[in-house]
KEKE-3310 file (N, C-alpha, C; in steps of 0.2 Angstrom, whole numbers, plus 5000, padded with zeros to 4 digits):
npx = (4573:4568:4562:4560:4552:4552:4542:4536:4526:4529:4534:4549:4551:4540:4544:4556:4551:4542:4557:4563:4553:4554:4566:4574:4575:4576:4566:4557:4548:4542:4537:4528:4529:4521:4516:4506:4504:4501:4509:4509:4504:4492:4490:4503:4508:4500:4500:4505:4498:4489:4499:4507:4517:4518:4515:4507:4508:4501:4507:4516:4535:4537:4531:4537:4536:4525:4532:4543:4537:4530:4542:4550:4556:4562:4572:4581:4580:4575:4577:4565:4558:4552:4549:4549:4550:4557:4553:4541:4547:4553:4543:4536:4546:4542:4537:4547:4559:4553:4549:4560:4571:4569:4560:4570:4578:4568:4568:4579:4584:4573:4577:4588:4585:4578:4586:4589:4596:4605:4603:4597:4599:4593:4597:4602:4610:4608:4611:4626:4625:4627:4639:4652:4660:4667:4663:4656:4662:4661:4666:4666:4662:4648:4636:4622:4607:4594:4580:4575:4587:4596:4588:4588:4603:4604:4599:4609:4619:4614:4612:4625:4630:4624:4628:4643:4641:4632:4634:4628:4623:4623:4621:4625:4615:4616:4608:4605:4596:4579:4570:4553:4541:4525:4530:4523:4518:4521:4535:4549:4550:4538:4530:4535:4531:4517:4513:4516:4504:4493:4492:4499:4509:4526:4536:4548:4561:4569:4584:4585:4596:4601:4608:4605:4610:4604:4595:4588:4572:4575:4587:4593:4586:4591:4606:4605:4601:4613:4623:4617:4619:4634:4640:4650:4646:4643:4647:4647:4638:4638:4625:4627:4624:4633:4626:4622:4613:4604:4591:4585:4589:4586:4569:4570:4573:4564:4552:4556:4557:4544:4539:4534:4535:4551:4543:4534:4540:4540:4549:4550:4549:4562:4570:4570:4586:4592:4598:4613:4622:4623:4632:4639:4651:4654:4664:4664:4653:4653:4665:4660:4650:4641:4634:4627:4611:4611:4604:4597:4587:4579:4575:4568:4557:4550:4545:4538:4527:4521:4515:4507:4499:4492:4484:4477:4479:4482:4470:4454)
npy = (4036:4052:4058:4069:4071:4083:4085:4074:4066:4065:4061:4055:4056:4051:4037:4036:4039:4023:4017:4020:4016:4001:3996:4004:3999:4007:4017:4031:4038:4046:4061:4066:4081:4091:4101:4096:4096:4097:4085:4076:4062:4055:4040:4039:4033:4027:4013:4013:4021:4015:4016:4018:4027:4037:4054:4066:4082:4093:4107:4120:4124:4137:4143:4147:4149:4141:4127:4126:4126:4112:4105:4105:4092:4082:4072:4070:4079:4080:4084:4087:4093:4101:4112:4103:4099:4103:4109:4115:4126:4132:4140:4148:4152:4157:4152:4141:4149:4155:4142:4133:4141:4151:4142:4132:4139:4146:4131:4127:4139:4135:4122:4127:4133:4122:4115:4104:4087:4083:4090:4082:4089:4087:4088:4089:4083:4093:4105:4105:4109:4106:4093:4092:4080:4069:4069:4075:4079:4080:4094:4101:4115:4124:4126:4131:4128:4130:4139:4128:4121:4133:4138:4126:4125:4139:4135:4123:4133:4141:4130:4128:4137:4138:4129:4135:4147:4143:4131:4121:4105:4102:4090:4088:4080:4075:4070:4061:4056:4050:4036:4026:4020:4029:4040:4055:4057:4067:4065:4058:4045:4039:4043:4041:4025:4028:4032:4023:4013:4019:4021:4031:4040:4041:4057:4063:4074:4086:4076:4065:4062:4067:4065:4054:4051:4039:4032:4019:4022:4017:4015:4026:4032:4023:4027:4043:4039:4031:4044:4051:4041:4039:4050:4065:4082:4096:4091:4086:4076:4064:4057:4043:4031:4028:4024:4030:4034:4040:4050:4044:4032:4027:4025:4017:4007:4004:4003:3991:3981:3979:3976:3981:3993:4002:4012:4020:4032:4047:4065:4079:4097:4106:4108:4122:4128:4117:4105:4095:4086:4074:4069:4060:4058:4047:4043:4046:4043:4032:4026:4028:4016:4014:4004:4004:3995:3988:3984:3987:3984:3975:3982:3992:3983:3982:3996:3998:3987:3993:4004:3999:3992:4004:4015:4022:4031:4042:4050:4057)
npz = (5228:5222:5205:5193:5180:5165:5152:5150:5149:5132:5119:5119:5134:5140:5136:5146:5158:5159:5158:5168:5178:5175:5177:5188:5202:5215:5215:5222:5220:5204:5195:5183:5173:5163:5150:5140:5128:5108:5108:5116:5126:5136:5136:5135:5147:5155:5159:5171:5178:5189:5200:5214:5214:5206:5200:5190:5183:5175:5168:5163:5158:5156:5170:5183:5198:5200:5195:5203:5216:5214:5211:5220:5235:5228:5221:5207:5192:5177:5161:5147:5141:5126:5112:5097:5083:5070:5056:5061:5070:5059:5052:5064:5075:5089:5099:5100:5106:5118:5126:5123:5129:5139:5146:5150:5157:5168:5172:5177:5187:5196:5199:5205:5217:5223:5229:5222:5217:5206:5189:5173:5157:5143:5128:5109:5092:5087:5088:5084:5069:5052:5049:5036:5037:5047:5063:5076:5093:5111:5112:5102:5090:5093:5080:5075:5065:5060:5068:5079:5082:5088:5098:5106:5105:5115:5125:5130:5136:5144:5154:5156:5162:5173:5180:5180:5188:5198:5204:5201:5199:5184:5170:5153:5138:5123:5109:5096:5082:5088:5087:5089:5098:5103:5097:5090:5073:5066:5062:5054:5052:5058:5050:5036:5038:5040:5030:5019:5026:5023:5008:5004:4996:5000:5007:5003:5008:4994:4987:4994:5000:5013:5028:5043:5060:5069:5085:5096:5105:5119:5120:5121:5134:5141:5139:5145:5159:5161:5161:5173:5182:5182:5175:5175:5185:5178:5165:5147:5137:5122:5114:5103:5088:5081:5068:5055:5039:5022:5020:5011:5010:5021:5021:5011:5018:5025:5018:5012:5024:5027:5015:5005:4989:4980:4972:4979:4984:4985:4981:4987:4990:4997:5013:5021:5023:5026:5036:5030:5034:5049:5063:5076:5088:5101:5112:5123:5132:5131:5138:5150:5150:5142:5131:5117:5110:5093:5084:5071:5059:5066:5077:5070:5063:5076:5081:5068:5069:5079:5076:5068:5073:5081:5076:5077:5087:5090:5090:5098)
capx = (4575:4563:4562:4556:4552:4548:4540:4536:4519:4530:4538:4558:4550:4536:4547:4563:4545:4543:4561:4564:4549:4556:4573:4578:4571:4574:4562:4549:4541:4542:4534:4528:4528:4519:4509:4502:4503:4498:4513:4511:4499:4491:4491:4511:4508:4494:4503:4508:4493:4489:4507:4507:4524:4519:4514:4508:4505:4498:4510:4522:4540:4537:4529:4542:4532:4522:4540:4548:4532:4530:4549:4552:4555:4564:4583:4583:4577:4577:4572:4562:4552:4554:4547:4555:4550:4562:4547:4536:4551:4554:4536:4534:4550:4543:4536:4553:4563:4547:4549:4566:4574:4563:4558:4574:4580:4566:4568:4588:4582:4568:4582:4594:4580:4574:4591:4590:4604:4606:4597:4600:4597:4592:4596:4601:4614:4605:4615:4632:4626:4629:4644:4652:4666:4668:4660:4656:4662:4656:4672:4663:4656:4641:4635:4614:4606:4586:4577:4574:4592:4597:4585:4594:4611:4605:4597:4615:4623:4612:4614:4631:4632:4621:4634:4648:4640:4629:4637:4622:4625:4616:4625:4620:4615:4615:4607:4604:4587:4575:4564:4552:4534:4524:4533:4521:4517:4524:4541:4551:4548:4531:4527:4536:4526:4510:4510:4514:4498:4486:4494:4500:4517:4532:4537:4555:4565:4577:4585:4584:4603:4603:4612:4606:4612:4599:4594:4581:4572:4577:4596:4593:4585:4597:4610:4602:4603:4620:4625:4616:4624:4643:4643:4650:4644:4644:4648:4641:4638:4633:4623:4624:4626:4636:4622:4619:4612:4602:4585:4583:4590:4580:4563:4571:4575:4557:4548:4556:4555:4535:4535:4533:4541:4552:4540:4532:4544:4540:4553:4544:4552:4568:4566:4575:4590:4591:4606:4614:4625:4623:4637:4642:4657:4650:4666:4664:4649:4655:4669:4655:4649:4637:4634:4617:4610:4615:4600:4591:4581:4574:4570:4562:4550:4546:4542:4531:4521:4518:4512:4502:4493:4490:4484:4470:4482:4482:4463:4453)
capy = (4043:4054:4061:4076:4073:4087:4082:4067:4065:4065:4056:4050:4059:4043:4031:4037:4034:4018:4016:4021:4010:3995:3995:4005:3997:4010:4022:4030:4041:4050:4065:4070:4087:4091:4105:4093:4101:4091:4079:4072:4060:4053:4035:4035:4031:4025:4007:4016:4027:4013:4013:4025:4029:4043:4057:4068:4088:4098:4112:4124:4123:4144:4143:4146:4148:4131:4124:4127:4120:4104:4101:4103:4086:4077:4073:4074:4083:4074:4087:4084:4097:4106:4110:4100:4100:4109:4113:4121:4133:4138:4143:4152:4151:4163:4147:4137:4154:4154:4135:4131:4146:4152:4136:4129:4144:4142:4122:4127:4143:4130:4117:4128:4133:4117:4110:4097:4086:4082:4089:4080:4093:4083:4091:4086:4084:4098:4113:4107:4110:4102:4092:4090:4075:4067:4068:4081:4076:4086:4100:4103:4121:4125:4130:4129:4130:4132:4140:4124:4121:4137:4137:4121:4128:4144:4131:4121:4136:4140:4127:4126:4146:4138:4126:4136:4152:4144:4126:4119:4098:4100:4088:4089:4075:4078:4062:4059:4056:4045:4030:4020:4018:4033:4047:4060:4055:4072:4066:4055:4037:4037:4048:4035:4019:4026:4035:4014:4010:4023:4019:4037:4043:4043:4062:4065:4080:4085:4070:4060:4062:4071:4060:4057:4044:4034:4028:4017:4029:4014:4016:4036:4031:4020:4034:4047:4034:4029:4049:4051:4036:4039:4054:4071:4087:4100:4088:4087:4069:4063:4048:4040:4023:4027:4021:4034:4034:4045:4049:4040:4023:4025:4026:4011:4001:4003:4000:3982:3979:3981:3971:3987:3993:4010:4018:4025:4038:4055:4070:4085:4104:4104:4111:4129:4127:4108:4103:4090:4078:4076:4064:4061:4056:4046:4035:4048:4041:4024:4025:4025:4010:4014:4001:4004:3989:3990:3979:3993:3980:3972:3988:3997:3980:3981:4000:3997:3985:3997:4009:3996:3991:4011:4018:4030:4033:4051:4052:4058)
capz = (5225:5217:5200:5191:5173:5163:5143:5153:5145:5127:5115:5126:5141:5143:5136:5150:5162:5157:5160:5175:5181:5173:5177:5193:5207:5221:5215:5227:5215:5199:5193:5176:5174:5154:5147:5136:5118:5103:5104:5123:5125:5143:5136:5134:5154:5157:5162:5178:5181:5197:5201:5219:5215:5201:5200:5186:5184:5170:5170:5158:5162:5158:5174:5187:5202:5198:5193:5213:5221:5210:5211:5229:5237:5221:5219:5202:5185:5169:5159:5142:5138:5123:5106:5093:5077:5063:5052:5066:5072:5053:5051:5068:5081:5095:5104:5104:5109:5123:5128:5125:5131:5145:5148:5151:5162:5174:5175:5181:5192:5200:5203:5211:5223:5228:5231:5216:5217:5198:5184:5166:5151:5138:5121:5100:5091:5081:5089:5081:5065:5049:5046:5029:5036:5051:5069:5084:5099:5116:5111:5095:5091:5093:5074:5074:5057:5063:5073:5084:5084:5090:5104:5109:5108:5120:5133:5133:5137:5152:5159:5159:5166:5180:5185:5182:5191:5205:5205:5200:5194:5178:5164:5145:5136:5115:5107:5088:5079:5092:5084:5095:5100:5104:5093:5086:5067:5060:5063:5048:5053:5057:5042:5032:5041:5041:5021:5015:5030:5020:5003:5000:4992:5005:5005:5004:5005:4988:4982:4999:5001:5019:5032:5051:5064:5073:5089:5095:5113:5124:5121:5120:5138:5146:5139:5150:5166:5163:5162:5180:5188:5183:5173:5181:5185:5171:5157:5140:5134:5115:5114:5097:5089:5074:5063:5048:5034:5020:5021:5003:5014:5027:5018:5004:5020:5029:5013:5013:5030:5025:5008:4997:4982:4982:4968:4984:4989:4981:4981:4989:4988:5002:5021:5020:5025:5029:5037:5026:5038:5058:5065:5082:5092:5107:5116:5129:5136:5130:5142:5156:5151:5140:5123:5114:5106:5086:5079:5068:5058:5072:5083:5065:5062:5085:5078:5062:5073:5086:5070:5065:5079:5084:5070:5078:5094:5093:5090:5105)
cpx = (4569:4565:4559:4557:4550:4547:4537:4531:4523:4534:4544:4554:4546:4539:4553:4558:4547:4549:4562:4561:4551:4561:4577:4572:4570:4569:4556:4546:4543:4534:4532:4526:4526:4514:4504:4499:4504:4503:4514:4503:4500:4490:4498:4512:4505:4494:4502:4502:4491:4494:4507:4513:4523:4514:4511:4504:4505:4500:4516:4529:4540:4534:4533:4540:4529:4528:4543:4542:4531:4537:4552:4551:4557:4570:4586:4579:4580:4571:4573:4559:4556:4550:4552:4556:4553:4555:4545:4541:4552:4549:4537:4542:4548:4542:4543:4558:4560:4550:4556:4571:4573:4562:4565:4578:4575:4567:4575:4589:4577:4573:4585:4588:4578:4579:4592:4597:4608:4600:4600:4594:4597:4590:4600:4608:4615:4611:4623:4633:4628:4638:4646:4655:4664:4663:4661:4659:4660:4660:4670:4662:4652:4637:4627:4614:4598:4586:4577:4581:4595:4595:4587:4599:4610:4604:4602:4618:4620:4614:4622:4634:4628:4627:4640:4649:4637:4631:4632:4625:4620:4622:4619:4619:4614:4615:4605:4596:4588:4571:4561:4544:4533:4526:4526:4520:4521:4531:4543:4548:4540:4529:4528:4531:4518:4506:4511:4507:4493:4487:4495:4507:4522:4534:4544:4560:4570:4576:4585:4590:4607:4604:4609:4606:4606:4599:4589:4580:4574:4582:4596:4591:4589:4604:4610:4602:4609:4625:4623:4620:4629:4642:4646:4648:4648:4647:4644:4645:4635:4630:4621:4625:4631:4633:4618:4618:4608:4596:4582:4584:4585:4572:4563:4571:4567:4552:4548:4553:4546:4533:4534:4539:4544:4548:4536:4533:4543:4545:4547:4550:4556:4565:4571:4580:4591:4599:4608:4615:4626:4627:4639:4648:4653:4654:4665:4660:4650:4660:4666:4651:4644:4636:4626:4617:4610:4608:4593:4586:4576:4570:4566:4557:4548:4542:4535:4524:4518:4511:4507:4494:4489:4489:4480:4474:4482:4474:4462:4447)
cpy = (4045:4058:4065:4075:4079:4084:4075:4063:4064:4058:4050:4054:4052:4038:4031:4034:4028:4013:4014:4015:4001:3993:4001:4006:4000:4015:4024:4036:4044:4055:4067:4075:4089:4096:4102:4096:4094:4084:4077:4068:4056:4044:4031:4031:4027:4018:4008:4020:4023:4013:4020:4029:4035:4046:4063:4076:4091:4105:4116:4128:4133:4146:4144:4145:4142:4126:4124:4125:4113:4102:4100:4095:4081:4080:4075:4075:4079:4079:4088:4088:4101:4106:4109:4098:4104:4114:4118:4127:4138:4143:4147:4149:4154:4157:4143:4143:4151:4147:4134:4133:4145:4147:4133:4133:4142:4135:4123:4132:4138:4124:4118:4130:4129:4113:4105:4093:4087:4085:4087:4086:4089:4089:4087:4089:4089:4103:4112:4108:4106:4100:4088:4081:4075:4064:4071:4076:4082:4094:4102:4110:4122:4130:4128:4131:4133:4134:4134:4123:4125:4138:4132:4122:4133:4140:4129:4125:4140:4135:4126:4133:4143:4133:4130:4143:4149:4136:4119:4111:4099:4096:4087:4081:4078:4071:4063:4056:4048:4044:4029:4021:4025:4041:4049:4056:4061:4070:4059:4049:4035:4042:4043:4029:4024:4029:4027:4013:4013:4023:4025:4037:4045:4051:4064:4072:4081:4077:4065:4061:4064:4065:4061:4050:4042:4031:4024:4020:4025:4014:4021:4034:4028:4024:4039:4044:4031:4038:4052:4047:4039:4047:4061:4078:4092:4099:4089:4081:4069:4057:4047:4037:4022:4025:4026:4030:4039:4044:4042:4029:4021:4022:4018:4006:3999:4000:3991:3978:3977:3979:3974:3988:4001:4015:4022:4030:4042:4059:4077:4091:4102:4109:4117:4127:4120:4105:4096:4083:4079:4069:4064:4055:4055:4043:4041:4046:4031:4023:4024:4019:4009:4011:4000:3997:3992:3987:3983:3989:3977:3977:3991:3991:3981:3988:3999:3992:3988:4003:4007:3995:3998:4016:4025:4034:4037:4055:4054:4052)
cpz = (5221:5214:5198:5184:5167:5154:5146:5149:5135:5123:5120:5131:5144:5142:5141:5158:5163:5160:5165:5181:5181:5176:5182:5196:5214:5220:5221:5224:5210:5195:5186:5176:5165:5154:5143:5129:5114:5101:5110:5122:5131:5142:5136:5142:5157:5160:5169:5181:5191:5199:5206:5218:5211:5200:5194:5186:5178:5172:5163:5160:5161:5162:5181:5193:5204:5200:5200:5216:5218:5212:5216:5232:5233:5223:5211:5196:5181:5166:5150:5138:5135:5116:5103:5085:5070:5060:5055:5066:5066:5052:5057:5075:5087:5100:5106:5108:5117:5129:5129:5129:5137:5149:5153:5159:5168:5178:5179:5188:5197:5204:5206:5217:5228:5229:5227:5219:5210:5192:5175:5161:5145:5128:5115:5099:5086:5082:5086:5073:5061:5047:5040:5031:5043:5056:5074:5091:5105:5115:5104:5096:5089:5086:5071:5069:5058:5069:5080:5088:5090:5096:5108:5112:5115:5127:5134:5138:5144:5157:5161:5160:5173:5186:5186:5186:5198:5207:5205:5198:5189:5172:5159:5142:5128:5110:5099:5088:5084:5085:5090:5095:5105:5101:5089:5081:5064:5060:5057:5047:5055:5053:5038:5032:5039:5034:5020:5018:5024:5011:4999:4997:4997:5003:5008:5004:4999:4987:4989:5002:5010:5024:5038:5051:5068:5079:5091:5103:5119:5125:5124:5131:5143:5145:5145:5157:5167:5165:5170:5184:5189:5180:5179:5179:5180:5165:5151:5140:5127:5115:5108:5096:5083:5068:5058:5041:5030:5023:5017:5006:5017:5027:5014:5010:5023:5024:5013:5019:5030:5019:5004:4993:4983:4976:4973:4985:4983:4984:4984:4991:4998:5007:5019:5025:5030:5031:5033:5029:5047:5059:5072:5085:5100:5112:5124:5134:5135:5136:5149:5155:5144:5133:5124:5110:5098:5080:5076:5062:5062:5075:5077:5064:5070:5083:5074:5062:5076:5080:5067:5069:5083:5080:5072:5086:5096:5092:5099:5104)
residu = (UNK:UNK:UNK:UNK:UNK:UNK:UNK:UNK:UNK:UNK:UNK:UNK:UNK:UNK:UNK:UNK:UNK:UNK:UNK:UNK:UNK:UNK:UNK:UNK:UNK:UNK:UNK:UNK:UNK:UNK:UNK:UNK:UNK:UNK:UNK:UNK:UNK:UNK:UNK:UNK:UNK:UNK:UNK:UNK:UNK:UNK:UNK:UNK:UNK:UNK:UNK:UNK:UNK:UNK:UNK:UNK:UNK:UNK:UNK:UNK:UNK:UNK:UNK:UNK:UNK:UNK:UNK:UNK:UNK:UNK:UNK:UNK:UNK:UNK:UNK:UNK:UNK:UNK:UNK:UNK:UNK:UNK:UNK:UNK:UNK:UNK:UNK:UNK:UNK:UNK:UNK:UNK:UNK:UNK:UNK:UNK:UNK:UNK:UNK:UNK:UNK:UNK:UNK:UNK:UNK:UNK:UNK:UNK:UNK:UNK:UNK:UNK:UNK:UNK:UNK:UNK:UNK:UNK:UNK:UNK:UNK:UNK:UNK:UNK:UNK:UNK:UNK:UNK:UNK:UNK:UNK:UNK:UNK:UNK:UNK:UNK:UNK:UNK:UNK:UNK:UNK:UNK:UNK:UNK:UNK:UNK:UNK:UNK:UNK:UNK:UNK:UNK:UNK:UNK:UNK:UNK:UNK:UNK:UNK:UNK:UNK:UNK:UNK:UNK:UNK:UNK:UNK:UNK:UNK:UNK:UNK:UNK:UNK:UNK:UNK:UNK:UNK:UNK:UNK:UNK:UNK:UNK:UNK:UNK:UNK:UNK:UNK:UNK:UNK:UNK:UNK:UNK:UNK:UNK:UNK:UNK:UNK:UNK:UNK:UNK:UNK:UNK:UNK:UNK:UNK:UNK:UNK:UNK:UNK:UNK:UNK:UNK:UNK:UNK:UNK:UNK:UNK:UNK:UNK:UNK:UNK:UNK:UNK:UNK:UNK:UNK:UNK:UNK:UNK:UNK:UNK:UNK:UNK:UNK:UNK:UNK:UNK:UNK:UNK:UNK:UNK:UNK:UNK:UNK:UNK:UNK:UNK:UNK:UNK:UNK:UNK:UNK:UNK:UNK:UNK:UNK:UNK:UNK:UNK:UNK:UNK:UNK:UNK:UNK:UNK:UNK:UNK:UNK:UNK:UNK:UNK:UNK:UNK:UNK:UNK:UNK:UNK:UNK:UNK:UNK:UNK:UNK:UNK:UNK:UNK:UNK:UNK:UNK:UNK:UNK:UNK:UNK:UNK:UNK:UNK:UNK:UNK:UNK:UNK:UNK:UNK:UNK:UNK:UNK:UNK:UNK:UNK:UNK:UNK:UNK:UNK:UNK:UNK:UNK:UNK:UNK)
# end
């Protein structure tokens, strides 16, 4: 079977790579399909680069043209690619409208073309918005708070007009904040790990208090391959692990993990409109089989090694 990644070159797009190679052994090729913007890096691969089976194209999923010649001859799309940074969209959304939107509609117009069999939509548990109590399940609504989110929600909802309009197999996938080896720095956890490395001031939003669920990107990964095996066409799946907490924990637990003291953590002025609490309801994809490993001290020190040992990673 061959695949079609798109963000492949990114954060969970090389580490679903990686996957794939590791751990499903009839593969006969996979494709990385990446613009290569400042958050993909050609080292996330670089294991595989001798590996005949893969394939890698410098390309922009707003290319649709490109997008139906590259993807021809692939079973299915895993598709990755998107901007994702809250900040960035508040500052200037025109690019995730661009990316996400756009983006997303070519990848689905390019799949119904080329016959795809499967395409996984790989989005966030952003677009249900903050919850005060509980937990979203995939029957939630759909109530973005950012710019990035919102661009999210509209991708959902393409794709699931392509199924229900051109019988497209696209299912969703809506995962909780990724951890893991190879994430950008601007994002929570390596921000935290690498202000203790350079001995600056942890920078926290408000009082820390804001709540998200945790995955580490290899559950997030084996998630996304358990919804291709079993799941079914025009679903929405949520992959979380149930494991919340504030930011204010999160930062207090890494410090230890790392020997520091928490006078590190500074308060820095709140994100505009910052969702408070993201929670998900996951047994739906549990009932396909799917149990993520639970051991968030373990996988945050495998992390803060990776942080350690790569400190200049994103240099050229």
């Amino acid at each position: 079977m061959r695949y079609f990644v798109t963000g492949g070159a990114g954060f969970i797009g090389s580490n679903f790579v990686e996957y794939l190679f590791e751990n499903v052994p009839k593969i006969t090729g996979v494709t990385i399909f990446d613009k290569f913007t400042y958050a993909a890096n050609s080292k996330n691969y670089e294991k595989f680069l001798t590996d005949p089976r893969l394939k890698v194209i410098k390309g922009d999923v707003c290319d649709l043209s490109l997008l139906e010649n590259s993807m021809s001859n692939h079973d299915f799309v895993i598709h990755f690619a998107a901007e994702s940074h809250v900040d960035r969209s508040i500052d200037d959304a025109a690019v995730f409208i661009q990316t996400n939107v756009l983006g997303t509609f070519n990848v689905l117009e390019a799949s119904r073309k080329t016959n795809i069999k499967t395409v996984i939509h790989v989005s966030t548990d952003e677009v249900y918005g903050s919850l005060a109590e509980g937990s979203a399940d995939e029957t939630y609504p759909l109530l973005p708070n950012s710019p990035y989110a919102a661009s999210k929600a509209a991708s959902d909802l393409l794709a699931r007009s392509y199924f229900v309009t051109h019988g497209l197999d696209v299912r969703t996938t809506r995962c909780c904040n990724n951890y893991g080896k190879f994430q950008y720095p601007e994002k929570v956890i390596p921000v935290i790990i690498n202000s203790i490395q350079t001995g600056k001031k942890i920078p926290i939003y408000g009082d820390g208090s804001n709540v998200r669920e945790w995955i580490h990107v290899e559950n997030h990964c084996k998630g996304i391959l358990e919804v291709l095996k079993h799941g079914n066409p025009g679903e929405i799946y949520n992959i979380g692990t149930g494991i919340r907490m504030s930011n204010l924990y999160l930062a207090t637990l890494i410090l230890q993990l790392m020997g520091e003291s928490i006078d590190k953590i500074s308060s820095v002025v709140d994100r505009q409109g910052h969702d408070f609490r993201y929670a998900l309801n996951s047994e739906k994809i549990q009932n396909l089989g799917f149990t993520p490993s639970m051991d968030l001290n373990g996988q945050l020190k495998s992390v803060i090694d990776w942080y350690k040992q790569n400190v200049n990673y994103w240099e050229n």
